[in-house]
Backbone of each chain as ProteinMPNN parsed JSONL, in Angstrom:
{"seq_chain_A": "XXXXXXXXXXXXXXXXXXXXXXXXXXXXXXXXXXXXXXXXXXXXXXXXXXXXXXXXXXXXXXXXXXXXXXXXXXXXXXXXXXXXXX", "coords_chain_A": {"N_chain_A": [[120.607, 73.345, 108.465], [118.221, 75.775, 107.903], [116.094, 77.365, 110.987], [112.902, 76.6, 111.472], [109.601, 78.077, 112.311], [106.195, 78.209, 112.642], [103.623, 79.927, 112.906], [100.017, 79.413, 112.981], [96.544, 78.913, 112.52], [94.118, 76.963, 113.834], [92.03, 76.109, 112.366], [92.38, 77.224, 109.572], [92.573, 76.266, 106.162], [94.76, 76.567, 104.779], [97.473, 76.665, 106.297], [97.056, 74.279, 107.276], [98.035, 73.152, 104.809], [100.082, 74.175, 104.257], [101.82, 72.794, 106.83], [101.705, 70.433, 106.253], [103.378, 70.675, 103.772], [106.188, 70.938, 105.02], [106.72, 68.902, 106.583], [105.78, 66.588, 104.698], [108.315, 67.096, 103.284], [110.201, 66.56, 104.879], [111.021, 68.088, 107.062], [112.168, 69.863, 109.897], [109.773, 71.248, 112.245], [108.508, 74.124, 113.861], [105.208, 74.537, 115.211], [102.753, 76.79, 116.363], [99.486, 76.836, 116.996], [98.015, 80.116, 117.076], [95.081, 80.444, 117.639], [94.324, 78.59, 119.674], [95.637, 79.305, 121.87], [96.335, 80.92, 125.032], [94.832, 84.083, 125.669], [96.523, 85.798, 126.494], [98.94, 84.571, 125.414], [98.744, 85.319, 123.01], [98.437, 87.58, 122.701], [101.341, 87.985, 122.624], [102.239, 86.46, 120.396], [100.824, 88.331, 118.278], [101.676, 90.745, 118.976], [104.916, 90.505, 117.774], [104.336, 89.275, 115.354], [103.064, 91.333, 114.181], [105.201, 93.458, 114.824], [107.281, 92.597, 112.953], [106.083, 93.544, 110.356], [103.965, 92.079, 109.554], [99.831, 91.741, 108.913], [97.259, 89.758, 111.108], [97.375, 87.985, 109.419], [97.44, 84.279, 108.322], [98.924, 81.648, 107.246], [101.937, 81.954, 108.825], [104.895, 81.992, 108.689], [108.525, 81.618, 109.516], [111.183, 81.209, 108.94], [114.587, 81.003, 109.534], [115.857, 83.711, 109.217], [113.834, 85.015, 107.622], [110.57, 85.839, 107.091], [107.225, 84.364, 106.198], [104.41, 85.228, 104.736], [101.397, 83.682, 104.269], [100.154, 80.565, 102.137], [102.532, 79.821, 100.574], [104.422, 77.989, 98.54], [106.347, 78.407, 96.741], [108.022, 80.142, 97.842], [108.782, 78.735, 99.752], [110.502, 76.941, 99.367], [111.93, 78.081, 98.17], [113.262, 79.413, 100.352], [114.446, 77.204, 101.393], [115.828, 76.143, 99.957], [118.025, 77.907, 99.906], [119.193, 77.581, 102.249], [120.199, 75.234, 101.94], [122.549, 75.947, 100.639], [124.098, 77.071, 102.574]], "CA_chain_A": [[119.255, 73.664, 107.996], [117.03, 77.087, 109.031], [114.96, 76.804, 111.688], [111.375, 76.659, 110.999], [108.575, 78.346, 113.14], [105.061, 78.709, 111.852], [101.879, 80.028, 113.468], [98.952, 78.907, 112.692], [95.081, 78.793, 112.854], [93.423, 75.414, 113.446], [90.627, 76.551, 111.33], [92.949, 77.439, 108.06], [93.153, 74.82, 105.726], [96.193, 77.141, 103.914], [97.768, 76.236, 107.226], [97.041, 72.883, 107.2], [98.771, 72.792, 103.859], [101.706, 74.544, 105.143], [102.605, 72.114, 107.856], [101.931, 69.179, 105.45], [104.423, 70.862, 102.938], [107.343, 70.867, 105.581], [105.978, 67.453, 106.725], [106.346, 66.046, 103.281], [109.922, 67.662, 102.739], [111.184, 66.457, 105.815], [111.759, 69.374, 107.513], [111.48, 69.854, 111.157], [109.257, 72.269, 112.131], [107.492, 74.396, 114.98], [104.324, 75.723, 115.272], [102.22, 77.136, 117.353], [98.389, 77.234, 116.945], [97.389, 81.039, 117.806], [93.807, 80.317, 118.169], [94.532, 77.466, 120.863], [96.619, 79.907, 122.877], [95.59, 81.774, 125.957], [94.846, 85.74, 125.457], [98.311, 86.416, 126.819], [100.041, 84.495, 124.64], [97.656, 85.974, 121.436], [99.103, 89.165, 122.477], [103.004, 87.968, 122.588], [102.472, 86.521, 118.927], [100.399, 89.251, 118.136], [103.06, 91.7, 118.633], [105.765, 89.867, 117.044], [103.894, 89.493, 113.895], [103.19, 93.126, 113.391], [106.743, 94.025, 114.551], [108.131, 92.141, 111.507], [105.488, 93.684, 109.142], [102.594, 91.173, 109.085], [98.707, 91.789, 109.909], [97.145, 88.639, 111.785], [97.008, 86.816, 108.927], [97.863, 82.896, 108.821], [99.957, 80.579, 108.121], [102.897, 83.027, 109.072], [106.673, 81.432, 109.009], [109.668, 82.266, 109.983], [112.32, 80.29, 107.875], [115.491, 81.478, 109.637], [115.454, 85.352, 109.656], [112.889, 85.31, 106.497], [108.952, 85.537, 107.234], [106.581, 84.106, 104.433], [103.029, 85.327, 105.0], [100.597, 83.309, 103.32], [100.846, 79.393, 101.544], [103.802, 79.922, 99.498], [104.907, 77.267, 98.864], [107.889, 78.24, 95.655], [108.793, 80.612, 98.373], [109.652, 77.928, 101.185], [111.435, 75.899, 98.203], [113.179, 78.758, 97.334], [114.557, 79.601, 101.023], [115.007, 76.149, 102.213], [117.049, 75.783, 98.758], [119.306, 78.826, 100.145], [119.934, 77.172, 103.202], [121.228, 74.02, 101.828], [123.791, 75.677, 99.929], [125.541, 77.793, 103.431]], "C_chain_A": [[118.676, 74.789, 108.845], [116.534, 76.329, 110.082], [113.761, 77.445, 111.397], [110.433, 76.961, 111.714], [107.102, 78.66, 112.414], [103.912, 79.1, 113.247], [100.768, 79.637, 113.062], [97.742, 79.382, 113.164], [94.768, 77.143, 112.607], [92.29, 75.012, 112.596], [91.292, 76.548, 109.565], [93.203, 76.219, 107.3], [94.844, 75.617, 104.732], [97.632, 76.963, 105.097], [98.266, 75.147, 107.305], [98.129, 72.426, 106.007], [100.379, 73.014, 103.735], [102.558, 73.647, 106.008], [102.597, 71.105, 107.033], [103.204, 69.247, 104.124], [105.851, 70.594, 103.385], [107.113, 69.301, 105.937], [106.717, 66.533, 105.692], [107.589, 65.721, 102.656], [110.669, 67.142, 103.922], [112.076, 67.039, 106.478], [111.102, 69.745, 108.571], [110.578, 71.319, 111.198], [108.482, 72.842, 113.473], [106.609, 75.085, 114.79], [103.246, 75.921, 116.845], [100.325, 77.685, 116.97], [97.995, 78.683, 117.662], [96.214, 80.682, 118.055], [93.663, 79.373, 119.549], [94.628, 78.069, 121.397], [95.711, 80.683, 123.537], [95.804, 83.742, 125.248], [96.116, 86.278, 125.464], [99.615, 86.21, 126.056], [100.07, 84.921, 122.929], [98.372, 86.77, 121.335], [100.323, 88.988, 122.329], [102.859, 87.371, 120.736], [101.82, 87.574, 118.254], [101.036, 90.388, 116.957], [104.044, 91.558, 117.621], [105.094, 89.666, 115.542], [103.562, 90.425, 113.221], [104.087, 93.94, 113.457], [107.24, 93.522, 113.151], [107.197, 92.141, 110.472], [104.202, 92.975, 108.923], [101.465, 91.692, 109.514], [98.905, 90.291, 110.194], [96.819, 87.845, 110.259], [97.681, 85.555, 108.492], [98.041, 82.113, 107.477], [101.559, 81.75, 107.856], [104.437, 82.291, 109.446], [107.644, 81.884, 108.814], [110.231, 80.914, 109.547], [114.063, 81.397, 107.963], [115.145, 82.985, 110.254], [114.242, 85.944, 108.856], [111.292, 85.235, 107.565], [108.594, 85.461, 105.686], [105.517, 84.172, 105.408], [102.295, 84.868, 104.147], [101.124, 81.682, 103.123], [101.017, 79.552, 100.476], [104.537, 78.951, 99.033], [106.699, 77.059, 97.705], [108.504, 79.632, 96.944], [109.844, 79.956, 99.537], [110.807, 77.03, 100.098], [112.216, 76.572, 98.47], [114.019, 79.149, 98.762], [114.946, 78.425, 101.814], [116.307, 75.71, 101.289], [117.958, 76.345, 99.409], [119.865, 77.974, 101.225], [120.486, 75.748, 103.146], [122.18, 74.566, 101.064], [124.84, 76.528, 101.067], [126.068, 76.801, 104.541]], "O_chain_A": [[118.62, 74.823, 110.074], [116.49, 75.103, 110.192], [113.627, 78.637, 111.122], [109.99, 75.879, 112.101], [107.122, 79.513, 111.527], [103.633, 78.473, 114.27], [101.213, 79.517, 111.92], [97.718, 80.178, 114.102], [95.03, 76.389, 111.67], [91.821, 73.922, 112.271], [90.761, 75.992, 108.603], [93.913, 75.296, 107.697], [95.746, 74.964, 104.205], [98.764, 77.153, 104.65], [99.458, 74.851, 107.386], [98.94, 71.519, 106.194], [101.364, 72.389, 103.342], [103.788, 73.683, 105.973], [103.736, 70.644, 106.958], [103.787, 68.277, 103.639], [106.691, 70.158, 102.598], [107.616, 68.56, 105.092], [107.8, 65.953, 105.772], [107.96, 64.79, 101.941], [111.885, 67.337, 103.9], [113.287, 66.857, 106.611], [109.892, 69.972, 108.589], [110.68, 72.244, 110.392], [107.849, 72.021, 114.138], [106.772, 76.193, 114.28], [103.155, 75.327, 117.919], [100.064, 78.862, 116.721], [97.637, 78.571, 118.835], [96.229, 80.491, 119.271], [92.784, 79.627, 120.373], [93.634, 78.033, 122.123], [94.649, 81.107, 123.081], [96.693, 84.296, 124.602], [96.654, 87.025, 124.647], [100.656, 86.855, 125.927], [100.926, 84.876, 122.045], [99.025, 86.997, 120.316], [100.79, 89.974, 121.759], [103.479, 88.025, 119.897], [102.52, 87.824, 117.272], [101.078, 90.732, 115.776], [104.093, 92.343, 116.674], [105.754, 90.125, 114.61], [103.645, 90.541, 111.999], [104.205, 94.917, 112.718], [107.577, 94.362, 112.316], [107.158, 91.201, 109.678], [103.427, 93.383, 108.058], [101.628, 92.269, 110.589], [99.885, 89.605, 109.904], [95.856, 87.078, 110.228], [98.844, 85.837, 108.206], [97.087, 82.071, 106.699], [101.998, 82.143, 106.775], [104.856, 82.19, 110.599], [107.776, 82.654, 107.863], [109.773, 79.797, 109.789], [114.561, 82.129, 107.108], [114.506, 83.338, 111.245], [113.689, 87.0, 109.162], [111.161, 84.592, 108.606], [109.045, 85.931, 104.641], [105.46, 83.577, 106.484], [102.313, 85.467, 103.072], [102.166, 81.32, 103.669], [100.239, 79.522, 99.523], [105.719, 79.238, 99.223], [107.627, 76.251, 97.743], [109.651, 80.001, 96.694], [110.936, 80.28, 100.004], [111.908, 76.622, 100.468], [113.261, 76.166, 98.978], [115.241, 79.25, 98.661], [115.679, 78.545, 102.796], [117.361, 75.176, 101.633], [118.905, 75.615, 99.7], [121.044, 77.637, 101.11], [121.087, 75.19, 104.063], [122.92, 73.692, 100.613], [126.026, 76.721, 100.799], [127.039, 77.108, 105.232]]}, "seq_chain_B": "XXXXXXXXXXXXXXXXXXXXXXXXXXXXXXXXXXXXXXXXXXXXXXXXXXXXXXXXXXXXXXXXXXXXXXXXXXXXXXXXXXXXXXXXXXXXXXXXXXXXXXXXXXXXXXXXXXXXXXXXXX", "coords_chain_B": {"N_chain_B": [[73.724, 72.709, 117.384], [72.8, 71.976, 113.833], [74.96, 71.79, 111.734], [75.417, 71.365, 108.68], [73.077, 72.561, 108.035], [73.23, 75.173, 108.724], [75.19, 76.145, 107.472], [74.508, 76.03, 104.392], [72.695, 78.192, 104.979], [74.857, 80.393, 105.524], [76.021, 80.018, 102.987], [73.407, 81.401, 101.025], [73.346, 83.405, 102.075], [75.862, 85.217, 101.729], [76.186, 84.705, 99.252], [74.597, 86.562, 97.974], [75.452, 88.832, 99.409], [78.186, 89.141, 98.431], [78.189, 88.935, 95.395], [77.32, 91.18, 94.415], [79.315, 92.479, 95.197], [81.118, 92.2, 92.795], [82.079, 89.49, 93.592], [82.413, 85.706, 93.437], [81.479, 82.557, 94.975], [84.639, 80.414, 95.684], [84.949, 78.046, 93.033], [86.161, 76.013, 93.989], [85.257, 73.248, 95.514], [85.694, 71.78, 97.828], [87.359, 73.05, 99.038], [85.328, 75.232, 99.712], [83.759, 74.242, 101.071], [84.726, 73.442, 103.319], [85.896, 75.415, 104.591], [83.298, 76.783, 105.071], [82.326, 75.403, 106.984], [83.725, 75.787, 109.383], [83.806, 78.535, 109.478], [80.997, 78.094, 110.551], [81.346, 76.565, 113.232], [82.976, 78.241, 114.302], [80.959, 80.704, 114.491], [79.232, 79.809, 116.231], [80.626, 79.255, 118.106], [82.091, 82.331, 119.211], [80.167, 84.379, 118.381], [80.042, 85.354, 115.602], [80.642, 85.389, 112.145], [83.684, 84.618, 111.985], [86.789, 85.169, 109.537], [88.198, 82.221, 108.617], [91.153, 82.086, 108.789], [92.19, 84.553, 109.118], [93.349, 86.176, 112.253], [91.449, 86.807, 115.447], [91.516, 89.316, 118.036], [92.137, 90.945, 121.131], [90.813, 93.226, 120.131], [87.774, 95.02, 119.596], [86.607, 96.143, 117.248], [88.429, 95.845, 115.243], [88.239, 92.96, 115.105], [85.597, 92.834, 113.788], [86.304, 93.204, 111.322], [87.276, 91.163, 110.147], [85.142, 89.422, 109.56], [83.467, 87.227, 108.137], [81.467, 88.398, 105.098], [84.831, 89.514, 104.469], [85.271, 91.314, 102.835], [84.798, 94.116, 101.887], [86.337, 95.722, 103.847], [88.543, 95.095, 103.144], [89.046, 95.344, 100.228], [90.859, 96.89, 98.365], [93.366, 95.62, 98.636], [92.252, 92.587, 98.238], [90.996, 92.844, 95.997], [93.443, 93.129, 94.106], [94.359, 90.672, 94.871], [92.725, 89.219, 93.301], [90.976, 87.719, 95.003], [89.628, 86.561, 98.028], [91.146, 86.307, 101.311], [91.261, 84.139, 102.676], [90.517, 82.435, 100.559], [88.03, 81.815, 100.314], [86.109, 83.035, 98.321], [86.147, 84.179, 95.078], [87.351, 86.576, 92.509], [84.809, 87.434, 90.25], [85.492, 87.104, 87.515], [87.208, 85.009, 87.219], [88.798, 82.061, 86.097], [90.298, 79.79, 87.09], [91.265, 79.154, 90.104], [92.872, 77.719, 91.408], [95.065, 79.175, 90.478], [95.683, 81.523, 91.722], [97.153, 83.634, 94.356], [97.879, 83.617, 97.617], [98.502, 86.866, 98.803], [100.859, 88.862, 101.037], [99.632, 91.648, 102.944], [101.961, 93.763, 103.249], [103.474, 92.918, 100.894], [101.423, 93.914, 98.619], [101.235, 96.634, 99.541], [103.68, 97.818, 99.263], [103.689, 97.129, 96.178], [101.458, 98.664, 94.921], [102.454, 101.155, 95.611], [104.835, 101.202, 94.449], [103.956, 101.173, 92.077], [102.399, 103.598, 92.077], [104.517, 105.334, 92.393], [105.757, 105.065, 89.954], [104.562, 106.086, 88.183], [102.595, 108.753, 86.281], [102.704, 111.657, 87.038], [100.197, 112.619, 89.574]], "CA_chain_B": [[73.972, 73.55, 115.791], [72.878, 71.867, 112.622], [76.43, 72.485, 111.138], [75.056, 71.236, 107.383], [71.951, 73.661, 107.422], [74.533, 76.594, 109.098], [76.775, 76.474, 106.073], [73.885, 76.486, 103.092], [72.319, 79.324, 105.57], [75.656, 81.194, 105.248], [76.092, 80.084, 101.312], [72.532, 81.506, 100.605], [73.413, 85.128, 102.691], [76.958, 85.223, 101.281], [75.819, 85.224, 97.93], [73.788, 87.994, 97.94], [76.505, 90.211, 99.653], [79.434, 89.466, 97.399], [77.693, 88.845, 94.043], [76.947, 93.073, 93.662], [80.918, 93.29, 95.111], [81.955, 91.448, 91.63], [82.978, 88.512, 93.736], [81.379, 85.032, 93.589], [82.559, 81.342, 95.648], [85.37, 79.517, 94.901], [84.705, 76.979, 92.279], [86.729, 74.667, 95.026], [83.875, 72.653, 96.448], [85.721, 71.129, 98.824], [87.821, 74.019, 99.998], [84.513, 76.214, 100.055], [82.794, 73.426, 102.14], [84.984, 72.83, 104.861], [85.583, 77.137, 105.268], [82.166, 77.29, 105.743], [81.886, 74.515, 108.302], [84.928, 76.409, 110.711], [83.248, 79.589, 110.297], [79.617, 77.899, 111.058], [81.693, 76.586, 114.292], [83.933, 79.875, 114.789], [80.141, 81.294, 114.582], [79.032, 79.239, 117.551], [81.797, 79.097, 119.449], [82.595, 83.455, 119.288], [79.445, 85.074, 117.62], [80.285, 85.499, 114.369], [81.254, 83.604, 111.616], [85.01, 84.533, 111.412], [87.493, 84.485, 109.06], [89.175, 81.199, 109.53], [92.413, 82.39, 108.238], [92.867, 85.513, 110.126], [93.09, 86.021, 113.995], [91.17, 87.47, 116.44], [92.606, 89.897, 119.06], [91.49, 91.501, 122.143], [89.854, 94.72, 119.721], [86.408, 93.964, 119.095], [86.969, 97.106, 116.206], [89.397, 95.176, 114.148], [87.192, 91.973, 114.723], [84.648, 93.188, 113.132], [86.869, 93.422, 110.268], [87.367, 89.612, 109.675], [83.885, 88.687, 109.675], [82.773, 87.209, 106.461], [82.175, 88.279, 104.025], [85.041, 90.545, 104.838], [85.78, 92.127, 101.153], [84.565, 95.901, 101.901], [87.367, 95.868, 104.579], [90.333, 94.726, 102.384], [88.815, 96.008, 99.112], [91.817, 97.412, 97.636], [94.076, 93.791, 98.766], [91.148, 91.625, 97.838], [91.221, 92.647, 94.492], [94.731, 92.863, 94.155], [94.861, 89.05, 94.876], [91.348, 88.331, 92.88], [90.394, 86.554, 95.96], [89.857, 87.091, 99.716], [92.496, 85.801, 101.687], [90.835, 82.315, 102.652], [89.665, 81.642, 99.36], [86.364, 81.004, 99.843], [85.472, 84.013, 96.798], [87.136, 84.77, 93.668], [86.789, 87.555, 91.508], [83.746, 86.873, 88.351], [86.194, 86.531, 86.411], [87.976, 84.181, 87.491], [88.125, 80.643, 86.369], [91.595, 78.712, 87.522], [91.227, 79.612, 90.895], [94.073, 77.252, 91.668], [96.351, 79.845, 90.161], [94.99, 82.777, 92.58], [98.097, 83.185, 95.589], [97.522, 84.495, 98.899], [99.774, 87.985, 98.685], [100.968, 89.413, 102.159], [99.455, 92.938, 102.811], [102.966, 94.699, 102.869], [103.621, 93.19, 99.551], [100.378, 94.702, 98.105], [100.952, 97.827, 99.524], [104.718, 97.796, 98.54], [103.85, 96.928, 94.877], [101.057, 99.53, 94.792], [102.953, 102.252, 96.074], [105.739, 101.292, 93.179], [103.274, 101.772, 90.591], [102.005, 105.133, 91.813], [105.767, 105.938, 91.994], [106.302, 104.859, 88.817], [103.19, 106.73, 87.075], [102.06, 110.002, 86.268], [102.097, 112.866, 89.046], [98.6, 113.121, 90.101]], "C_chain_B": [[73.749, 72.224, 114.826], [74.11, 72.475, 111.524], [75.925, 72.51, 109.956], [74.07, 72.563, 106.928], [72.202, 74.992, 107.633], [75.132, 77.01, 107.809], [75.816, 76.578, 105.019], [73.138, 77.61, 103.657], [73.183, 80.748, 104.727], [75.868, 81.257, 103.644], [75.304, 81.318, 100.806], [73.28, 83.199, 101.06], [74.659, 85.477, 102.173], [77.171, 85.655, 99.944], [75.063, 86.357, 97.292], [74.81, 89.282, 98.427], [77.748, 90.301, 98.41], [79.156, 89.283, 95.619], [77.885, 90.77, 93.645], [78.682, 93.563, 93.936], [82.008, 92.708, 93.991], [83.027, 90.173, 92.374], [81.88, 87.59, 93.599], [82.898, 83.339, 94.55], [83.057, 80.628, 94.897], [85.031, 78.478, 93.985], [85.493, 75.526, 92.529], [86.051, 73.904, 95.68], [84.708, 72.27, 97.267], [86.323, 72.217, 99.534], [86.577, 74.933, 100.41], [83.95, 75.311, 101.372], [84.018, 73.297, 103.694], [85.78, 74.427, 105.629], [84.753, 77.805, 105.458], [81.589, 76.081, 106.986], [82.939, 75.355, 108.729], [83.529, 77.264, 110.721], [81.638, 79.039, 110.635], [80.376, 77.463, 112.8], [82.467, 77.456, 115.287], [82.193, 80.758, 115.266], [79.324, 81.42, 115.863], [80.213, 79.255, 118.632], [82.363, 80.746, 120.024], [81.768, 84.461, 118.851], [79.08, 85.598, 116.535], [80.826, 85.037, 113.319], [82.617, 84.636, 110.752], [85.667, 84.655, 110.163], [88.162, 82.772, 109.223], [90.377, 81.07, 109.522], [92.992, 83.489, 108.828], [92.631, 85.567, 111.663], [92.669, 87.147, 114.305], [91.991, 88.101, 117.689], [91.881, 90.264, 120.007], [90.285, 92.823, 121.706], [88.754, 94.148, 118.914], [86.319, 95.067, 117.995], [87.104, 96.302, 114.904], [88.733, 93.379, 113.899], [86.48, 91.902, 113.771], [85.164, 93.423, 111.919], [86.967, 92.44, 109.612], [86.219, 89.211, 109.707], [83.175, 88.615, 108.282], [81.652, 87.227, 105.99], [83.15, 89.557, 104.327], [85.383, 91.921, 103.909], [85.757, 93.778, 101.343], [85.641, 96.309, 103.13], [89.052, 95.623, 103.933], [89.745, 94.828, 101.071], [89.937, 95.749, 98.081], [92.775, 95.757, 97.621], [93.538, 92.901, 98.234], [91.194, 92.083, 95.859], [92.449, 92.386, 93.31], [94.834, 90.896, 93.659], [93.726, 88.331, 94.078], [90.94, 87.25, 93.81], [89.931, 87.314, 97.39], [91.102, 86.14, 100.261], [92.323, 84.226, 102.173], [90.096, 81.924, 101.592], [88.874, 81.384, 98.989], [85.564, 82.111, 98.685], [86.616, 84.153, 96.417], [86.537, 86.075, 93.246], [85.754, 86.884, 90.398], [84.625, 86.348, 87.964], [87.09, 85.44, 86.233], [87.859, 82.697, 87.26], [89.02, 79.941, 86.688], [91.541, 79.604, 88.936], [93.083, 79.191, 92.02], [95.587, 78.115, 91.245], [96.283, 81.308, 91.153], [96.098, 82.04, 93.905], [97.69, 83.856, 96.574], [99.004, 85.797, 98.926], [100.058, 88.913, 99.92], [100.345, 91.061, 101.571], [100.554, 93.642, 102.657], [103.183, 94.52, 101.034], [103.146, 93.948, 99.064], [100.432, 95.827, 97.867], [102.289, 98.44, 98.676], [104.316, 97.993, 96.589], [102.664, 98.283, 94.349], [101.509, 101.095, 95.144], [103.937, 102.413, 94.959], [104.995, 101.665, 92.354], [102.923, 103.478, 91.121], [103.531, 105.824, 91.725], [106.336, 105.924, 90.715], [105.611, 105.586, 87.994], [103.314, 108.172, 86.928], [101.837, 110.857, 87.299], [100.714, 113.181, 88.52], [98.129, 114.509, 89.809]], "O_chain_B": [[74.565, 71.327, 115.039], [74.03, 73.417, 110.736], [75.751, 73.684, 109.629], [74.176, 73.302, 105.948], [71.652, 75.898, 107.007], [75.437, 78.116, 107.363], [76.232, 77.508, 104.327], [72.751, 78.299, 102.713], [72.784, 81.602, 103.936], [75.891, 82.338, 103.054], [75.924, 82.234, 100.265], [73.654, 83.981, 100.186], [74.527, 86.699, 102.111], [77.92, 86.526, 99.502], [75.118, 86.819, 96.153], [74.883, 90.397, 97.911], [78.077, 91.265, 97.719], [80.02, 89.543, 94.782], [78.507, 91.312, 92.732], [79.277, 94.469, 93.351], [83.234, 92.69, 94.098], [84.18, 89.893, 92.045], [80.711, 87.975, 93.588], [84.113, 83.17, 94.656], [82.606, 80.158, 93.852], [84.597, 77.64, 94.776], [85.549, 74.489, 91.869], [86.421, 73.93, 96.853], [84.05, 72.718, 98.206], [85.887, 72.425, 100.666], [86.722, 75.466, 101.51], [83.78, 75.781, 102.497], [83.76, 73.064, 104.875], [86.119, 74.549, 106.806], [84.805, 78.973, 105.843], [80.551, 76.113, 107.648], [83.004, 76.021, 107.696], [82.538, 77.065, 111.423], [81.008, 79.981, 111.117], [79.869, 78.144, 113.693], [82.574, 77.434, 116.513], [82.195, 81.399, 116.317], [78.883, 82.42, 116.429], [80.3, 79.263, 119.86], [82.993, 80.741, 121.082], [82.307, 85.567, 118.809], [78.03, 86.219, 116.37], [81.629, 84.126, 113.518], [82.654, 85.14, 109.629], [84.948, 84.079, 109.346], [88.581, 82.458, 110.338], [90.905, 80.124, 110.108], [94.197, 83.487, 109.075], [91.692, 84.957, 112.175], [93.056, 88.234, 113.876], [92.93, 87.522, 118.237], [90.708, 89.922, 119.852], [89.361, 93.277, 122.381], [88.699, 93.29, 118.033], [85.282, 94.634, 117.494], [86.351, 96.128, 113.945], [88.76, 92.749, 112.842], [86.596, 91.04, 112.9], [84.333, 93.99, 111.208], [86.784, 92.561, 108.401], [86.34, 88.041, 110.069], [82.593, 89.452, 107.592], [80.799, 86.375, 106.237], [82.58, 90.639, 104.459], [85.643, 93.085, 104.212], [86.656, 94.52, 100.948], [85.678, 97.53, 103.282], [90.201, 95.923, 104.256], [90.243, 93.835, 100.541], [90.026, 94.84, 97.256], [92.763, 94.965, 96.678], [94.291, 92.172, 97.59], [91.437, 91.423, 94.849], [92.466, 91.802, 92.227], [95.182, 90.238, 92.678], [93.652, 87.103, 94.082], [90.625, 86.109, 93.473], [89.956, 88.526, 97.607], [91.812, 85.404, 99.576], [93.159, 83.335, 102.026], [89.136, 81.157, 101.675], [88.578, 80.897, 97.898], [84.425, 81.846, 98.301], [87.71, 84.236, 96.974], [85.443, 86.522, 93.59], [86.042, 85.849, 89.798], [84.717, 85.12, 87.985], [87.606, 85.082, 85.175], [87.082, 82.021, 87.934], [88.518, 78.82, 86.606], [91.793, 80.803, 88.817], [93.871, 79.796, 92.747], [96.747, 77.84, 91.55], [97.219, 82.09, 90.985], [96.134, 80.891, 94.345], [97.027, 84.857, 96.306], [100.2, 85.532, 99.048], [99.379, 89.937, 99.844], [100.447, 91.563, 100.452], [100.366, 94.448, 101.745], [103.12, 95.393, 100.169], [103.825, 94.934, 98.779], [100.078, 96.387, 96.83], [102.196, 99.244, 97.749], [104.713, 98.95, 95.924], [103.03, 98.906, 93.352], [100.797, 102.063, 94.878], [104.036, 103.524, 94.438], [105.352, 102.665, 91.733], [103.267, 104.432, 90.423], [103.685, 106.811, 91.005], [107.272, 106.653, 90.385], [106.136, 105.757, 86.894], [104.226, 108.743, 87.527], [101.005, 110.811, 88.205], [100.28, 113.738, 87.511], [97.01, 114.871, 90.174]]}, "name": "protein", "num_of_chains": 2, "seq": "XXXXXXXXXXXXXXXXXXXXXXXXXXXXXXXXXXXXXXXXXXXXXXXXXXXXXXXXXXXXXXXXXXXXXXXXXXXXXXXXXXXXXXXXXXXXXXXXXXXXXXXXXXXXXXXXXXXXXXXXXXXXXXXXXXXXXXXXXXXXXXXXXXXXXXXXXXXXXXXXXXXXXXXXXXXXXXXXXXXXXXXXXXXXXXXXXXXXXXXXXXXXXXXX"}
C-alpha cells in the first residue's frame, strides 16, 4: 500500500473530511497540522508544497509520489485503487 | 469574544462585499456556520478573519490575500471553481453546491492556458 502524508489545517473542515475518508477506508495515514506547527517548521512545509506545484492551500496529500490538492475524494479512490493492483 | 454575535457580524459585512462580486453563501448551513466560527476565532487569535483553508506564512503581503472575503484575489480561480476555495460562497447561480469541487490552482491555470492554446490567436 502507498504511503499516505497529508497536511492539514485544524480550522478546514475539507480537511477534516479528508482524514475521515482515509480513516473510514482503513488506510494508515500521516498528517501533520501546519497551523499547529512552529514558524520553522511552516517554512519546511511551506517550501515543499510549492516545490511540487501547490499554493498553501489545504488538505494537501501525498499518496506515494502523487499530490492531491484539495478534498478529492474519486481522486484518492482512484490512486489508492492503483496501488492495490502493483 | 461573543463567538455567535462575531459570525452574524461577519455574515451581515460579507454579504454586502460578495453580493456586487456575483457571489452569495453557501446554501450549506452547517458548513457556512462552523467556517465562520474558525475565522471569528482565527480573527481573535491573528487579526483577521482568515481563510480557514489556506495557510498563513511569514509574508504579511500574501496574508492579506487570504482574508475573507478573499474573491478579488483569486478572481479568475474562484470563478473557475464557482466557489471560493473553503466554500463558504458560491457563484448566484448556483444551486447544488454539493456538486462544486475544490480545483488545485495549477490545474486551473493548466486547463486555462489549454483553452487559450486551443482558441483563436489573439
Amino acid at each position: 500500500m502507498k504511503n499516505v502524508l497529508m497536511y492539514t489545517l485544524s480550522t478546514c473542515p475539507w480537511c477534516r473530511k479528508t482524514k475521515k475518508y482515509f480513516t473510514d477506508h482503513n488506510i494508515p495515514f500521516q498528517f501533520v497540522d501546519y497551523d499547529l506547527q512552529t514558524a520553522e517548521e511552516q517554512e519546511k512545509i511551506e517550501l515543499e508544497m510549492k516545490k511540487r506545484g501547490g499554493a498553501l492551500s489545504f488538505p494537501w496529500v501525498l499518496i506515494g509520489d502523487d499530490v492531491v490538492v484539495g478534498w478529492n475524494p474519486a481522486k484518492y479512490d482512484e490512486l489508492m485503487a492503483l496501488s492495490k493492483t502493483k | 469574544m461573543d463567538v455567535e454575535a462575531r459570525k452574524r457580524s461577519l455574515r451581515y459585512f460579507f454579504a454586502k462585499i460578495v453580493e456586487p462580486l456575483g457571489y452569495k453563501f453557501t446554501p450549506d448551513e452547517e458548513l457556512a456556520d462552523f467556517l465562520l466560527e474558525q475565522e471569528s476565532h482565527l480573527e481573535e487569535a491573528h487579526g483577521s478573519p482568515f481563510c480557514p483553508c489556506q495557510g498563513r506564512t511569514q509574508n504579511h503581503a500574501e496574508n492579506m490575500q487570504i482574508v475573507c472575503p478573499c474573491i478579488p484575489f483569486h478572481r479568475d480561480h474562484f470563478d473557475y471553481m464557482k466557489r471560493c476555495w473553503c466554500g463558504l460562497f458560491v457563484h448566484k447561480d448556483v444551486t447544488d453546491a454539493d456538486s462544486l469541487s475544490q480545483i488545485p490552482y495549477a490545474d486551473f491555470t493548466k486547463a486555462r492556458d489549454d483553452a487559450r492554446g486551443s482558441g483563436d490567436d489573439r
